[in-house]
Backbone as JSON Lines, residues from 0, in Angstrom:
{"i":0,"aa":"X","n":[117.26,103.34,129.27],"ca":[118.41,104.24,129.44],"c":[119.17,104.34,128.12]}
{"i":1,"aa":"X","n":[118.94,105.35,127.75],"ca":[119.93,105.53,126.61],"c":[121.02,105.8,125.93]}
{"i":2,"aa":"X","n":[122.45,105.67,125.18],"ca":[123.28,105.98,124.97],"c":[124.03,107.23,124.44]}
{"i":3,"aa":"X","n":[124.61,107.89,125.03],"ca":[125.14,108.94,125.22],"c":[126.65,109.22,124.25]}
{"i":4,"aa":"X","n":[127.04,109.37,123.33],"ca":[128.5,109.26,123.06],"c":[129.4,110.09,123.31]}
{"i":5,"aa":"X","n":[130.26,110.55,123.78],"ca":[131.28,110.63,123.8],"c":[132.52,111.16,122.99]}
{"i":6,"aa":"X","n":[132.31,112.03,121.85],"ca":[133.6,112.17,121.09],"c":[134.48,113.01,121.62]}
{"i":7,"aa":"X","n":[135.75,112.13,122.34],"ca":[136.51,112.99,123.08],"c":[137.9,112.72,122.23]}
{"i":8,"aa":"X","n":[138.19,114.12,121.54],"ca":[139.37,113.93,120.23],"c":[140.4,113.47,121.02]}
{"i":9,"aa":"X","n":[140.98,113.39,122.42],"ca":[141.91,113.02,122.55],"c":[142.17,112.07,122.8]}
{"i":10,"aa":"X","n":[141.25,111.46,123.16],"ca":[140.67,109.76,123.7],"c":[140.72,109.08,122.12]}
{"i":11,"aa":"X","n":[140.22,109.74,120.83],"ca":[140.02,108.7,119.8],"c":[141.69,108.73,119.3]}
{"i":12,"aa":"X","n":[142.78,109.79,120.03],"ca":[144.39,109.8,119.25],"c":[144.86,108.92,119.87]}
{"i":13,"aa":"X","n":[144.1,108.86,120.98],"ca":[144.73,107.84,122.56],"c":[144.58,106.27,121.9]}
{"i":14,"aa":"X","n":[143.39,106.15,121.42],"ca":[143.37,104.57,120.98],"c":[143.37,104.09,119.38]}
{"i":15,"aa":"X","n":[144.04,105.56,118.64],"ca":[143.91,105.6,117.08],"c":[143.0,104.91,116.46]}
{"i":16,"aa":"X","n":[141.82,105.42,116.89],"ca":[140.67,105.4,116.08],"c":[140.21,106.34,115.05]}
{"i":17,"aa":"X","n":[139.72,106.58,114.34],"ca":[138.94,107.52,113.49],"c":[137.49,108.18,113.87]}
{"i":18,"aa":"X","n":[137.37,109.54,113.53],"ca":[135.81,110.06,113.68],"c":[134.92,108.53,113.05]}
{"i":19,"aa":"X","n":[135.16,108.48,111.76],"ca":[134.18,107.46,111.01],"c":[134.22,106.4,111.32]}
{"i":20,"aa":"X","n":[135.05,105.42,112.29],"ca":[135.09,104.72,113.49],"c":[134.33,105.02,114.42]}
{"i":21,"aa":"X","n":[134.75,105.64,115.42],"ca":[133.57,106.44,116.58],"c":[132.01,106.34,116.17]}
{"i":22,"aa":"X","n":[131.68,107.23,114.98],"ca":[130.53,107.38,114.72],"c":[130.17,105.54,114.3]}
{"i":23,"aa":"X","n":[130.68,105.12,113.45],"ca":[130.26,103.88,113.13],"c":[129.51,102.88,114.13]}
{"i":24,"aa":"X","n":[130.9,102.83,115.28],"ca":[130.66,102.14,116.55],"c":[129.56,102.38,117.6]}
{"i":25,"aa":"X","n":[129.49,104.29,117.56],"ca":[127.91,104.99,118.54],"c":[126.84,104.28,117.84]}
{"i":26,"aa":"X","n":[126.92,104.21,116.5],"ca":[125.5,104.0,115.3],"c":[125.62,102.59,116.21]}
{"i":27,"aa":"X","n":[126.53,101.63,115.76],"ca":[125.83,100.18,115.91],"c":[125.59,99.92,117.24]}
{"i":28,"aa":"X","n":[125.83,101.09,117.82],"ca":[125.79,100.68,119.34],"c":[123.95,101.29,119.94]}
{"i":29,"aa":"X","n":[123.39,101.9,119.08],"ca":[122.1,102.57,118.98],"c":[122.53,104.1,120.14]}
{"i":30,"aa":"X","n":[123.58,104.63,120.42],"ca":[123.46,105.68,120.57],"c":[122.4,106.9,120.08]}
{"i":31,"aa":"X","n":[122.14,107.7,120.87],"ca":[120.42,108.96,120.25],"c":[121.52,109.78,120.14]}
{"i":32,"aa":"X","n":[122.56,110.14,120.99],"ca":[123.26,111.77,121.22],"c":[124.46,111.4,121.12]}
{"i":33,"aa":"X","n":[125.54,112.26,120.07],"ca":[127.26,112.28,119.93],"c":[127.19,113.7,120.59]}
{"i":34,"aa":"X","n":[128.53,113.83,121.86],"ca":[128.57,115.26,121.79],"c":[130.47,115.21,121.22]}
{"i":35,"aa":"X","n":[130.76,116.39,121.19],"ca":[132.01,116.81,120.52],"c":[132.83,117.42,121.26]}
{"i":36,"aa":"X","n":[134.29,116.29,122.04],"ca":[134.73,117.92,123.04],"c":[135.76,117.49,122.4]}
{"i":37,"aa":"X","n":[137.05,118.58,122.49],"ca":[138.46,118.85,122.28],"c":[138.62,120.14,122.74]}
{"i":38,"aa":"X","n":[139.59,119.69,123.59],"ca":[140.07,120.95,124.46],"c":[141.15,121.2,124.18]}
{"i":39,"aa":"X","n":[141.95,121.17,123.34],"ca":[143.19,121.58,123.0],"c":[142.99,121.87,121.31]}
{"i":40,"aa":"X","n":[142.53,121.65,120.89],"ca":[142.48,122.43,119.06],"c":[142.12,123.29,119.1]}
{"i":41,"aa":"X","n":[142.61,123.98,118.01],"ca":[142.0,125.64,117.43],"c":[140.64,125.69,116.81]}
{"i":42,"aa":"X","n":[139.87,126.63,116.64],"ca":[138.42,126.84,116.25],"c":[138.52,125.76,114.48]}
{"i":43,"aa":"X","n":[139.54,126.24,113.71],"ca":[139.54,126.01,112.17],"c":[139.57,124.25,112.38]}
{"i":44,"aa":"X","n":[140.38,123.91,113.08],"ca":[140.71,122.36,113.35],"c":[139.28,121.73,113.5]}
{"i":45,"aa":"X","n":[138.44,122.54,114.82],"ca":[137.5,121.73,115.61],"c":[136.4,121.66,114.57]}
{"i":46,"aa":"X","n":[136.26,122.92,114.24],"ca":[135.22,123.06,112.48],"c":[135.52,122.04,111.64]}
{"i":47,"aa":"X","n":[136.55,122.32,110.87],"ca":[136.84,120.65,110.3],"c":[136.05,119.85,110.89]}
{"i":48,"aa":"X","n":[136.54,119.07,112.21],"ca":[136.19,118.05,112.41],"c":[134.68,117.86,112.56]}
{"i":49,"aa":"X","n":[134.03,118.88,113.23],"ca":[132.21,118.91,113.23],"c":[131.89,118.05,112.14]}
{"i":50,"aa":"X","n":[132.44,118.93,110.69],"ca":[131.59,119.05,109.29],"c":[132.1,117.25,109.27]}
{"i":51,"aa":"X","n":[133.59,116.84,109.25],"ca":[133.5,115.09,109.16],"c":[132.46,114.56,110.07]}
{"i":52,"aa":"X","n":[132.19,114.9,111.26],"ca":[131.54,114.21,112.3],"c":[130.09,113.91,111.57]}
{"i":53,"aa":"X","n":[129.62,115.0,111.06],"ca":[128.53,115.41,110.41],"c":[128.09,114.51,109.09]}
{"i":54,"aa":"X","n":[129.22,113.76,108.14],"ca":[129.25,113.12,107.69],"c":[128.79,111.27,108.14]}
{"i":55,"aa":"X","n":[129.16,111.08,108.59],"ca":[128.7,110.06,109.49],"c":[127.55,109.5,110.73]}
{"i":56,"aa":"X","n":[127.1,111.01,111.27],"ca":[126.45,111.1,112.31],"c":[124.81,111.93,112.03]}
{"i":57,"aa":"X","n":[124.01,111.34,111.8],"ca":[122.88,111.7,110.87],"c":[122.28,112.14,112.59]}
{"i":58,"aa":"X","n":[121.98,111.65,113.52],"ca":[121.66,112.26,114.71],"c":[121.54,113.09,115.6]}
{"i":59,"aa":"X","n":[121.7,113.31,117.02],"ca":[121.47,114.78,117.2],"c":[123.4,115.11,117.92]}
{"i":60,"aa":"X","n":[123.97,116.18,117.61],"ca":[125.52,116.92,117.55],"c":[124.96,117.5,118.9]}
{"i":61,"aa":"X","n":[126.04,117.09,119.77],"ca":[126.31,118.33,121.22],"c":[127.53,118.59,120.7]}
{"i":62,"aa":"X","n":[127.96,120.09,120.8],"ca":[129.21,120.04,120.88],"c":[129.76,121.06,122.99]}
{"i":63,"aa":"X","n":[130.81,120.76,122.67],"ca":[131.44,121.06,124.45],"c":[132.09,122.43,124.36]}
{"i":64,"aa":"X","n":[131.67,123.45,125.13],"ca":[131.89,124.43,125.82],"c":[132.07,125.88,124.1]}
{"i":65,"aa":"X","n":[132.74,124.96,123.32],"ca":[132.93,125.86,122.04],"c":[131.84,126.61,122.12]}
{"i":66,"aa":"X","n":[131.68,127.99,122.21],"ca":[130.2,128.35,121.86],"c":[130.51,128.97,120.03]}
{"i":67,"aa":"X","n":[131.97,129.21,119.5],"ca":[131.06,129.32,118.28],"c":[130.9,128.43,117.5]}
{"i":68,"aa":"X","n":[131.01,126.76,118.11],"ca":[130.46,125.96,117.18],"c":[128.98,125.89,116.91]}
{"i":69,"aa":"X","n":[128.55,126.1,117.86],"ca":[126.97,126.47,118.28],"c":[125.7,126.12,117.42]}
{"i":70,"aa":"X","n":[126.15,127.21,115.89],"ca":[125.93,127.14,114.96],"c":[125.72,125.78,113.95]}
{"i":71,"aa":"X","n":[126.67,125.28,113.7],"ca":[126.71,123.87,112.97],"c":[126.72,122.72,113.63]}
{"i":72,"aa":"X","n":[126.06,123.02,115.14],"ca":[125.68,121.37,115.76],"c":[124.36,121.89,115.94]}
{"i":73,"aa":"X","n":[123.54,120.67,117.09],"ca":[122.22,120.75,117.03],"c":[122.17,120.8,118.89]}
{"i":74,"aa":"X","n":[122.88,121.47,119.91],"ca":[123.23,121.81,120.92],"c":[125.05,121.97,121.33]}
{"i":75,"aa":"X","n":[124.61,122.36,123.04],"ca":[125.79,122.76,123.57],"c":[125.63,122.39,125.06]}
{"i":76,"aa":"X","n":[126.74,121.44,125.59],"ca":[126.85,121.3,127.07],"c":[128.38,121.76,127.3]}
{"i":77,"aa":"X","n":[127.81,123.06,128.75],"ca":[128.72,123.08,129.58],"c":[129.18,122.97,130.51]}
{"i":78,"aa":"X","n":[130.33,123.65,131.52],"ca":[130.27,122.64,132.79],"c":[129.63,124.14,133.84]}
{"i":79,"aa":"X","n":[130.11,123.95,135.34],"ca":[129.88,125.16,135.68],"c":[130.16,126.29,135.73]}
{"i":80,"aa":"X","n":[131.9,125.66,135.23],"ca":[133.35,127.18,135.56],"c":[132.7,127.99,134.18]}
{"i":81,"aa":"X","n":[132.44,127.15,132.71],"ca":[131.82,127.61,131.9],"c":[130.75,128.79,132.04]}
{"i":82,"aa":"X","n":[129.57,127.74,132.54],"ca":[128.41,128.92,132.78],"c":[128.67,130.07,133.58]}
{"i":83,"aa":"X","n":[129.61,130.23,134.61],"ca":[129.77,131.01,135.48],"c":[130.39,132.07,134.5]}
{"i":84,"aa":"X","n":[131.88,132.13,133.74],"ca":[132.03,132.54,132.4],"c":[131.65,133.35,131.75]}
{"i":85,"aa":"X","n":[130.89,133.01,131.27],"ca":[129.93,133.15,130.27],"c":[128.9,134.14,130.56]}
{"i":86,"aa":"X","n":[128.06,133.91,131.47],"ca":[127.27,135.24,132.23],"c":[127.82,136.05,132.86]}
{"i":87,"aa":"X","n":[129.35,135.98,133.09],"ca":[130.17,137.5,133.35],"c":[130.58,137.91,132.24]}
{"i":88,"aa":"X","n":[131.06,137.19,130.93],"ca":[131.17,137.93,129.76],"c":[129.99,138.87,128.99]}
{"i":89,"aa":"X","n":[129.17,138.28,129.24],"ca":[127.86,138.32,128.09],"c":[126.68,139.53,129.16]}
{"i":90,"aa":"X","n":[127.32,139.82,130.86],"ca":[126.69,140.49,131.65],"c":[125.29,139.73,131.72]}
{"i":91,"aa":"X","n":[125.08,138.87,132.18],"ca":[123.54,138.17,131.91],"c":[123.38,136.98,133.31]}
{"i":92,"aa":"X","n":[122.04,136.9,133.37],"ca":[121.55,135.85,135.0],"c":[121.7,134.48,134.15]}
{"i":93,"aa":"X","n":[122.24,133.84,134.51],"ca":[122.27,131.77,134.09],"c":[120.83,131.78,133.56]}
{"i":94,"aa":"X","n":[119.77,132.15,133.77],"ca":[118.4,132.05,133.3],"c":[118.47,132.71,132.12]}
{"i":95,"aa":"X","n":[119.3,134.02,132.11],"ca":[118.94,134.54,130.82],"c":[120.05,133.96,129.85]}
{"i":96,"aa":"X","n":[120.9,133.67,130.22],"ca":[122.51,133.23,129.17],"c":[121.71,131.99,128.82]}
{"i":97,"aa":"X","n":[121.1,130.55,129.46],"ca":[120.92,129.43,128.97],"c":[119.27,129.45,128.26]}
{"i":98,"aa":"X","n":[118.84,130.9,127.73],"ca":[117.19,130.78,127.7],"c":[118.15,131.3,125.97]}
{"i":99,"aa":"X","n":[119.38,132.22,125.96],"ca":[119.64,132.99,124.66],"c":[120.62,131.79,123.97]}
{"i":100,"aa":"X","n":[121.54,131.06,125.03],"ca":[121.93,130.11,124.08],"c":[121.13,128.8,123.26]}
{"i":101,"aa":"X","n":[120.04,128.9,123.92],"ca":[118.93,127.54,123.45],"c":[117.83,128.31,122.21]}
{"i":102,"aa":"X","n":[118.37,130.09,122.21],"ca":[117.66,130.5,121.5],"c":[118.98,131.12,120.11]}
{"i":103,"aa":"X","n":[120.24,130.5,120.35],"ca":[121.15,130.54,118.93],"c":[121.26,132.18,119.2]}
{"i":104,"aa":"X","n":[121.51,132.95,119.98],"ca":[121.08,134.7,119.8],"c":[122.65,135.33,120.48]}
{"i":105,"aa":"X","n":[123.28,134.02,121.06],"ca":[125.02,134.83,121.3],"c":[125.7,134.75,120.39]}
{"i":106,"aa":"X","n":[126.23,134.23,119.31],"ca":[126.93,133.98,118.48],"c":[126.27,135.23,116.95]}
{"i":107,"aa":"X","n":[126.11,136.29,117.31],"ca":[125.73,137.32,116.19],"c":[126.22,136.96,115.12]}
{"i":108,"aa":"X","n":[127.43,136.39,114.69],"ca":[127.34,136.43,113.58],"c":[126.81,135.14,112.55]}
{"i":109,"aa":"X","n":[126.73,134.2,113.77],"ca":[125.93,133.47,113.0],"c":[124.62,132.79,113.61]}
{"i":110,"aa":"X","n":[123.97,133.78,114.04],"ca":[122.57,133.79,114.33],"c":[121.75,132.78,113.69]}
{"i":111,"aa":"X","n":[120.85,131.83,114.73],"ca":[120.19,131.02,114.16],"c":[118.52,130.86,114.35]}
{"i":112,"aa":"X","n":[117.78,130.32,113.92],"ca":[116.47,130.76,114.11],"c":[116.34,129.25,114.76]}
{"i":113,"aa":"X","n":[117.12,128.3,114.47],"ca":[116.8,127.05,115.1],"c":[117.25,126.68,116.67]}
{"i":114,"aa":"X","n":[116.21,125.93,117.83],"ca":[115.94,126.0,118.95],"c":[117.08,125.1,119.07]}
{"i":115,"aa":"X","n":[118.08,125.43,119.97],"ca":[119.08,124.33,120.82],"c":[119.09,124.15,121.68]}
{"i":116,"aa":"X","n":[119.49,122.29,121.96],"ca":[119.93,122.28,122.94],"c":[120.69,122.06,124.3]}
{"i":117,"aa":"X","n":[120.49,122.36,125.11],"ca":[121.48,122.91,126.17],"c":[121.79,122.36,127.65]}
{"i":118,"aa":"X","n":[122.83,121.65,127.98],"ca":[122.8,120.71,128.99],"c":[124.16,121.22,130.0]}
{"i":119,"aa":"X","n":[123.93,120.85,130.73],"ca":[125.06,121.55,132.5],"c":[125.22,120.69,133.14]}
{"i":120,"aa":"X","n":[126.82,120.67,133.3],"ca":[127.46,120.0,134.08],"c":[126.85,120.17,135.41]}
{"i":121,"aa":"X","n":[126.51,118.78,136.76],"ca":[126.5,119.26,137.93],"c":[127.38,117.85,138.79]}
{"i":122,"aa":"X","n":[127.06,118.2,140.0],"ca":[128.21,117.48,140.64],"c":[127.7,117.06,141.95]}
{"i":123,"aa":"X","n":[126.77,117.88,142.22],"ca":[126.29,117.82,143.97],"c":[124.64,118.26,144.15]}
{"i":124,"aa":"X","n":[123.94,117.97,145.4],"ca":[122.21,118.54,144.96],"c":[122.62,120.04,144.98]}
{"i":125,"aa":"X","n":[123.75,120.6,145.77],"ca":[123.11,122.27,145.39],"c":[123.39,122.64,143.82]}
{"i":126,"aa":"X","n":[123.86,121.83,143.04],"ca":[124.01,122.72,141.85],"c":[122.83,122.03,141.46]}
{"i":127,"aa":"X","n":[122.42,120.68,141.49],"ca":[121.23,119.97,140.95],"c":[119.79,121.13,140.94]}
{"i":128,"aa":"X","n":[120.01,121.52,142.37],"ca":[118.62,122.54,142.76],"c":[118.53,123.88,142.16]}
{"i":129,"aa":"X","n":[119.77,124.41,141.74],"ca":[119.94,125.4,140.98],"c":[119.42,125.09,139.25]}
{"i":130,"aa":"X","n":[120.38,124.15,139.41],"ca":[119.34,123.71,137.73],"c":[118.35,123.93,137.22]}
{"i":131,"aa":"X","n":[117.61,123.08,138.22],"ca":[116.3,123.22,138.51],"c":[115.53,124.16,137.82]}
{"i":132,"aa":"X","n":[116.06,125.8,138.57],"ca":[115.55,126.76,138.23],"c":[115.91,127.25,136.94]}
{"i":133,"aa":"X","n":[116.81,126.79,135.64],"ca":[117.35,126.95,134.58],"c":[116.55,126.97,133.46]}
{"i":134,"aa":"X","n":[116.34,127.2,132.25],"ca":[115.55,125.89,131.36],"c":[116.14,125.26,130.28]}
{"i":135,"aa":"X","n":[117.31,124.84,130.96],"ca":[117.65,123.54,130.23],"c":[117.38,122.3,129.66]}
{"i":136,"aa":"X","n":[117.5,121.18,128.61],"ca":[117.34,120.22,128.47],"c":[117.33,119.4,129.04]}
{"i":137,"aa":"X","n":[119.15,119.15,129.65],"ca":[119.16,117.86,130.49],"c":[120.35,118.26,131.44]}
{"i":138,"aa":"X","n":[120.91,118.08,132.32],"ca":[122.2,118.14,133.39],"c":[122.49,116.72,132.94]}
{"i":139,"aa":"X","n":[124.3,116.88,133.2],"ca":[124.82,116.15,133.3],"c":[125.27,115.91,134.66]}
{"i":140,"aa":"X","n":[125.11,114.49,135.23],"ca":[125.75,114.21,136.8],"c":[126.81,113.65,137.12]}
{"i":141,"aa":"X","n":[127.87,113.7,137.73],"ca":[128.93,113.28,138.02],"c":[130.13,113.76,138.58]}
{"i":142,"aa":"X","n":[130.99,113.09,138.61],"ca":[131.65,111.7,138.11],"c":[131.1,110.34,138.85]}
{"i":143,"aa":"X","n":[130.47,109.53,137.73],"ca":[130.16,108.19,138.38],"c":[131.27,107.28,138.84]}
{"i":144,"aa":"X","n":[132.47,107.37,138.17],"ca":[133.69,106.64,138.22],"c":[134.48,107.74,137.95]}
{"i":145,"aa":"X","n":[135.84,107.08,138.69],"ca":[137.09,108.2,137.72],"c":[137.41,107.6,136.41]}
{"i":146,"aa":"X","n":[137.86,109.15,135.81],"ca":[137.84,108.65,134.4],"c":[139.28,109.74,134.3]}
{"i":147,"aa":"X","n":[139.92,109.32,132.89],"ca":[141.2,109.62,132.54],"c":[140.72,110.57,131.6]}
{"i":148,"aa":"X","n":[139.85,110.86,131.05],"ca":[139.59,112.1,129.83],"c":[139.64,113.12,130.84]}
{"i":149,"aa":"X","n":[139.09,113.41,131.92],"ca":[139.49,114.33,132.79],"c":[139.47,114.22,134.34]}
{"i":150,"aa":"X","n":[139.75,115.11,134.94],"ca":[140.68,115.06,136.29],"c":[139.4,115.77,136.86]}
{"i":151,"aa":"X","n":[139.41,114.56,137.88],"ca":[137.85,115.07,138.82],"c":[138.29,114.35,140.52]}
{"i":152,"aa":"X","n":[137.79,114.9,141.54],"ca":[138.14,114.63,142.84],"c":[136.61,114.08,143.48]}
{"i":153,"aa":"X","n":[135.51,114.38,142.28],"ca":[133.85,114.22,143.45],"c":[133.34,113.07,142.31]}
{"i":154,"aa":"X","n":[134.13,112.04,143.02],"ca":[133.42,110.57,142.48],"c":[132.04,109.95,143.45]}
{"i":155,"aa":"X","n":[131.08,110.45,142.76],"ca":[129.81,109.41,143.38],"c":[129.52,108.57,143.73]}
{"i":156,"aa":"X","n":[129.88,107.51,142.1],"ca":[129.44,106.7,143.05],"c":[127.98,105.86,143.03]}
{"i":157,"aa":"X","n":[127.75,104.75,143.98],"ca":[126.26,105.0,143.95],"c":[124.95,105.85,144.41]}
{"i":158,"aa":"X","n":[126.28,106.59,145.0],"ca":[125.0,108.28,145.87],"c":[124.42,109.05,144.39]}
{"i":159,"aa":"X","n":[124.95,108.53,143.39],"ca":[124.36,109.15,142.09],"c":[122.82,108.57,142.41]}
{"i":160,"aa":"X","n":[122.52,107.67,142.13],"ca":[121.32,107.24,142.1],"c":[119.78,108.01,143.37]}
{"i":161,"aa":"X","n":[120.4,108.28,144.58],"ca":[119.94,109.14,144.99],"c":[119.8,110.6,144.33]}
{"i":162,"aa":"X","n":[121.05,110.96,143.74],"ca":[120.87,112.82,143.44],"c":[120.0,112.83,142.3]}
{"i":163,"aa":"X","n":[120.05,111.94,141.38],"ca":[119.22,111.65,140.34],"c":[117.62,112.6,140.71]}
{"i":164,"aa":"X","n":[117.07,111.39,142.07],"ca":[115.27,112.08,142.23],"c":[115.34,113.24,142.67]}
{"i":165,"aa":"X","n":[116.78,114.23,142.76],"ca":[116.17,115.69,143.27],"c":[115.98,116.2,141.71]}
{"i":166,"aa":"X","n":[116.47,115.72,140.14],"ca":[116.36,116.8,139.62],"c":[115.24,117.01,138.45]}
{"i":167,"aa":"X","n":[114.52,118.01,138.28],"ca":[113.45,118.19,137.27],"c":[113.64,118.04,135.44]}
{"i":168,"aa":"X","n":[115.1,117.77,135.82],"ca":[115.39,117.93,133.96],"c":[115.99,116.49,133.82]}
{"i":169,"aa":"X","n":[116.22,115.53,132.67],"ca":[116.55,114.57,132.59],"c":[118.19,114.42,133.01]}
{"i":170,"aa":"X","n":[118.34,113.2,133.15],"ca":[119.74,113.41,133.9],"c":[120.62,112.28,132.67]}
{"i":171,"aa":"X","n":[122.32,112.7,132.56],"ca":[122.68,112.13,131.63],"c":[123.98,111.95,132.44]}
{"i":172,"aa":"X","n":[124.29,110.49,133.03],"ca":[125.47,110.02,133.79],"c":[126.65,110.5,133.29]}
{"i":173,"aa":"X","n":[127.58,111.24,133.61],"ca":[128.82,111.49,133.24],"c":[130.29,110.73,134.12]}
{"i":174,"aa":"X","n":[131.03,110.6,133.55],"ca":[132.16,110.37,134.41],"c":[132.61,108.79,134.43]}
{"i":175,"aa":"X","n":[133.41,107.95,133.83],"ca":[133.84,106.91,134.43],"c":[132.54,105.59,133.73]}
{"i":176,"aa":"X","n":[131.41,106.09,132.59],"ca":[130.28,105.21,132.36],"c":[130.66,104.55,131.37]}
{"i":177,"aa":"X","n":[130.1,102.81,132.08],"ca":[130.4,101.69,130.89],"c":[129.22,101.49,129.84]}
{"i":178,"aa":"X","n":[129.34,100.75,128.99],"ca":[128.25,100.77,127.81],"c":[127.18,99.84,128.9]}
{"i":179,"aa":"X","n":[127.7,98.98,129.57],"ca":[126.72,97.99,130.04],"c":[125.89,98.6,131.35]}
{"i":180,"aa":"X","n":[126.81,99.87,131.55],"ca":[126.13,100.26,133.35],"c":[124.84,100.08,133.22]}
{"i":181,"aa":"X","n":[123.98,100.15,134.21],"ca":[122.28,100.02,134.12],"c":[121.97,100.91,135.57]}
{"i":182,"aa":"X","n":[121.66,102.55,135.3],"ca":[121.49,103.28,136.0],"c":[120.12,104.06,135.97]}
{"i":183,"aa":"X","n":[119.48,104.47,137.25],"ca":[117.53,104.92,136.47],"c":[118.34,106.2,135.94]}
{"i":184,"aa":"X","n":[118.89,106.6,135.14],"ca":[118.86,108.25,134.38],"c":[117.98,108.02,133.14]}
{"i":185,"aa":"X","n":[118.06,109.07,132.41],"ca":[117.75,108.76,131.05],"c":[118.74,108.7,129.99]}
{"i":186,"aa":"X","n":[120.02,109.17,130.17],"ca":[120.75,109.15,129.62],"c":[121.98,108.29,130.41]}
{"i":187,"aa":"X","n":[123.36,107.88,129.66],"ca":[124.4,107.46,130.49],"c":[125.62,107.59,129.33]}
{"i":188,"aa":"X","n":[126.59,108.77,129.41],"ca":[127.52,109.5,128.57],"c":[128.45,108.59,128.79]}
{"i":189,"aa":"X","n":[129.07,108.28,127.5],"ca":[130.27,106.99,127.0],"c":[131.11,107.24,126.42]}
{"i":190,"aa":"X","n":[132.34,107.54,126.51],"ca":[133.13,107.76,125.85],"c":[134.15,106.76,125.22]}
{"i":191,"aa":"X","n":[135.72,106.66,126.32],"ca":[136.35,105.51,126.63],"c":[136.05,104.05,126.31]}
{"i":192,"aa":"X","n":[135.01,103.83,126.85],"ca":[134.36,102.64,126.77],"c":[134.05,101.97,124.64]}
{"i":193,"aa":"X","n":[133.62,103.19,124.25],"ca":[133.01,103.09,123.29],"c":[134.21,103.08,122.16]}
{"i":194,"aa":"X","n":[135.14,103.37,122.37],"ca":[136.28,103.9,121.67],"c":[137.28,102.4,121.52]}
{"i":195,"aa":"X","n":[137.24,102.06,122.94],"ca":[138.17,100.18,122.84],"c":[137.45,99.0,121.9]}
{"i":196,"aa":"X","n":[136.29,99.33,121.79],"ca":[135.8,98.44,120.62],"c":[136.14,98.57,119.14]}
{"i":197,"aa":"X","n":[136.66,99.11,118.78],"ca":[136.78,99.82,116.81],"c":[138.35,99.06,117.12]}
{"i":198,"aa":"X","n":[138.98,100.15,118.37],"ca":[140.57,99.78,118.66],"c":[141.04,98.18,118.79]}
{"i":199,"aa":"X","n":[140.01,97.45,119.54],"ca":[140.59,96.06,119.81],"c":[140.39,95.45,118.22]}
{"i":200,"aa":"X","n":[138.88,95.56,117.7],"ca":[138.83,95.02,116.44],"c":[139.99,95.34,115.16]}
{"i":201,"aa":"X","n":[140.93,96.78,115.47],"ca":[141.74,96.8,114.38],"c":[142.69,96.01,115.06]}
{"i":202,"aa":"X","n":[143.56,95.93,116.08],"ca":[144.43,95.3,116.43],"c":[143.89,93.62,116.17]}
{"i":203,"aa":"X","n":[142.9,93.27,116.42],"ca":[143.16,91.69,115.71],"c":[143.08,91.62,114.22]}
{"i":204,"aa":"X","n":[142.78,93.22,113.53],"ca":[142.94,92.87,112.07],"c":[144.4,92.36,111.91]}
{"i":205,"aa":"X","n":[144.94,93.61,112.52],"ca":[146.51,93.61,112.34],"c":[147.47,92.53,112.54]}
{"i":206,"aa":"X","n":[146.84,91.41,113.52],"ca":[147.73,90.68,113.98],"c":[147.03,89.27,112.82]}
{"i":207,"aa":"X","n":[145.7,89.55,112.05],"ca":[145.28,88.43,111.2],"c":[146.17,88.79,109.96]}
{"i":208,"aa":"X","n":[146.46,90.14,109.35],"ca":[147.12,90.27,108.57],"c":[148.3,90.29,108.5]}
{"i":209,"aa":"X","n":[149.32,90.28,109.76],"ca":[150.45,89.27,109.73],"c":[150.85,88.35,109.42]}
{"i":210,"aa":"X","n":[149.51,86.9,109.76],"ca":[150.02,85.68,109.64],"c":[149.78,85.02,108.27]}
């Protein structure tokens, strides 16, 4: 099961950490995937921060719901209110919106020839079964736990482990996941968790460089 990270900008202001913290901590932690959400910055801000992220993070970049970051990461996960969105903007079937975003072809102006990719929030088997029919990378499942980065009411649980064998695409635990959980997915998304380690280690700097 592999490690999933987490860069949730408001979570790293929450425990004043740094990007080059975060990334440091995913690296030694053998994380494969950083994804990138901030839901409250402007496009120029979130850019910035990619290109630092990018500095540090030699691996593979999700970034969250932004589609014109698109471009300067190496995928994009969204949730469902997203996809739903998105194929009323763009006039297009979920098959065709997630076949053009994995093919870099919404973002015209900065059109890419390189293949991304593309992962969906789900929550329950009917969206699992819908997936299904998608061609996505991986779904994300959840909420395994409640979690404070965001406000969710459909906590799983261990019924995760059941919804898991309905789905055909790899599954990447969302919601409430500790570094230690041990769940059959292939993935298990960390945020919180990953973030109190950099934080506790500066606070005993702080309190060694007091005495």
């Amino acid at each position: 099961m592999a490690l999933y990270a987490l860069l949730d900008f408001d979570t790293l202001q929450k425990y004043n950490i740094s990007i080059k913290d975060f990334c440091k901590t995913s690296k030694g932690l053998k994380a494969k995937i950083l994804q990138y959400r901030d839901k409250n910055s402007g496009f120029e801000e979130k850019l910035k921060r990619i290109k630092e992220i990018r500095k540090y993070w030699e691996k593979t970049l999700i970034i969250n719901d932004t589609l014109e970051l698109l471009p300067y990461a190496d995928g994009i996960h969204i949730g469902q209110e997203d996809l739903e969105n998105l194929c009323k903007q763009y006039n297009l079937t979920p098959y065709e919106l997630i076949d053009k975003l994995k093919k870099g072809q919404l973002n015209t102006q900065n059109s890419t020839l390189t293949t991304k990719i593309v992962g969906l929030s789900t929550h329950n088997k009917e969206e699992i079964i819908k997936a299904n029919k998608l061609p996505l990378n991986y779904i994300g499942l959840g909420a395994y736990r409640p979690t404070v980065t965001k406000e969710t009411s459909n906590i799983l649980g261990k019924k995760i482990i059941e919804l898991i064998k309905y789905s055909y695409h790899p599954v990447a635990i969302i919601g409430g996941v500790k570094i230690y959980d041990k769940i059959p997915a292939k993935f298990k998304v960390v945020g919180s968790d990953i973030c109190k380690l950099p934080s506790i280690q500066l606070k005993k700097k702080r309190i060694l460089e007091k005495k």
